[in-house]
C-alpha positions in Angstrom: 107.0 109.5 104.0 107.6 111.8 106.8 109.1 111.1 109.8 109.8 112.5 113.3 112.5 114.9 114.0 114.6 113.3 117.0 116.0 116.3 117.4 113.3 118.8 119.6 111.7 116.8 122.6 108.0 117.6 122.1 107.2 118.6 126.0 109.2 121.0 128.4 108.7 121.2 132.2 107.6 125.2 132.7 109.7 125.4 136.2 112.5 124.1 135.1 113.0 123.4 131.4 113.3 119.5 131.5 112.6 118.0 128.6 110.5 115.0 127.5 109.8 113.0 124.2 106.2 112.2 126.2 103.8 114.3 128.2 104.2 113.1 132.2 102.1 114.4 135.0 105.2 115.4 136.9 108.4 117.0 135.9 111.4 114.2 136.3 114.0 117.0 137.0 112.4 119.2 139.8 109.4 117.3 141.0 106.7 119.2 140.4 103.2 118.7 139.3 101.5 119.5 136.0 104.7 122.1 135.0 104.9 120.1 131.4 103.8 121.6 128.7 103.8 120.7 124.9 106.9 122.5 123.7 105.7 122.6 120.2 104.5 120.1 117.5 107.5 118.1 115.9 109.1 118.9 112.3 108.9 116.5 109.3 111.4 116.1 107.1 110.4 114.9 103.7 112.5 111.4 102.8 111.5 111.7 99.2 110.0 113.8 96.4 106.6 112.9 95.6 105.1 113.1 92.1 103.3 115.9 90.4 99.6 115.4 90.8 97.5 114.8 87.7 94.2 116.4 87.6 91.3 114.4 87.8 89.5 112.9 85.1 85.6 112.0 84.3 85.3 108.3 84.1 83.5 108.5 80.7 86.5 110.4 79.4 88.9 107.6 80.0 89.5 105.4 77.0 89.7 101.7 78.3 91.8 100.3 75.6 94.9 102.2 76.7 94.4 100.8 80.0 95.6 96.8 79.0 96.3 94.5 81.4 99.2 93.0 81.9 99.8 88.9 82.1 101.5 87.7 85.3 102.3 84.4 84.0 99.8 82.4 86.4 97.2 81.4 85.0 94.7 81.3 87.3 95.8 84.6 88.7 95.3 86.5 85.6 91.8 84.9 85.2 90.8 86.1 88.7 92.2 90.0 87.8 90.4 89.4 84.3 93.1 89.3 82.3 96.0 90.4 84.4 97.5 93.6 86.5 96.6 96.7 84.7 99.2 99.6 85.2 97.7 102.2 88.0 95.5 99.5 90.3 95.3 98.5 93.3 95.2 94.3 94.0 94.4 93.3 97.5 95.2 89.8 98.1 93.6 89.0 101.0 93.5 85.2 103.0 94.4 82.9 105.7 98.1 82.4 106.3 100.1 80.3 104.7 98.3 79.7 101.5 100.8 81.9 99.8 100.2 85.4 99.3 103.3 86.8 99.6 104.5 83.8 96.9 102.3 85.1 94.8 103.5 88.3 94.9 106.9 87.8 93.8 
């Protein structure tokens, strides 16, 4: 995930050189009006290393018996996901709260 660099304010007042993490109509140093400019878009800095990419592949090319699904050990939970999680998918449990989502997660 990137994230922003605290180091380099992102506008600058023109007249002065003030600096400030977000754009204001008037410099806070000198005074004047509409003198702040961006001063350049911030830097990322990459937290982690993300993994190679996989090329795509036709639906009717993948073989849906290496693709088993796993039992949670709720019953009723694997009956709803038809059998389980299966490796790669996405789940969204979705509901009022307090009926135990995040329980059910662990």
């Amino acid at each position: 995930m990137a994230s922003r660099s605290g180091s380099r304010p992102g506008y600058r007042c023109a007249e002065c050189g003030w600096t400030a993490v977000k754009w204001v109509g008037r410099c806070g140093e000198c005074q004047a009006w509409g003198t702040v400019v961006e001063a350049g878009a911030p830097t990322a800095v990459r937290t982690s290393a993300a993994a190679p990419a996989r090329p795509a592949v036709p639906i009717a090319d993948v073989d849906a018996q290496t693709a088993r699904a796993r039992s949670t050990g709720v019953g009723e939970f694997d009956r709803v996901l038809g059998g389980g999680i299966v490796p790669g998918a996405v789940v969204l449990m979705a509901g009022e709260p307090g009926i135990g989502k995040s329980t059910l997660a662990l």
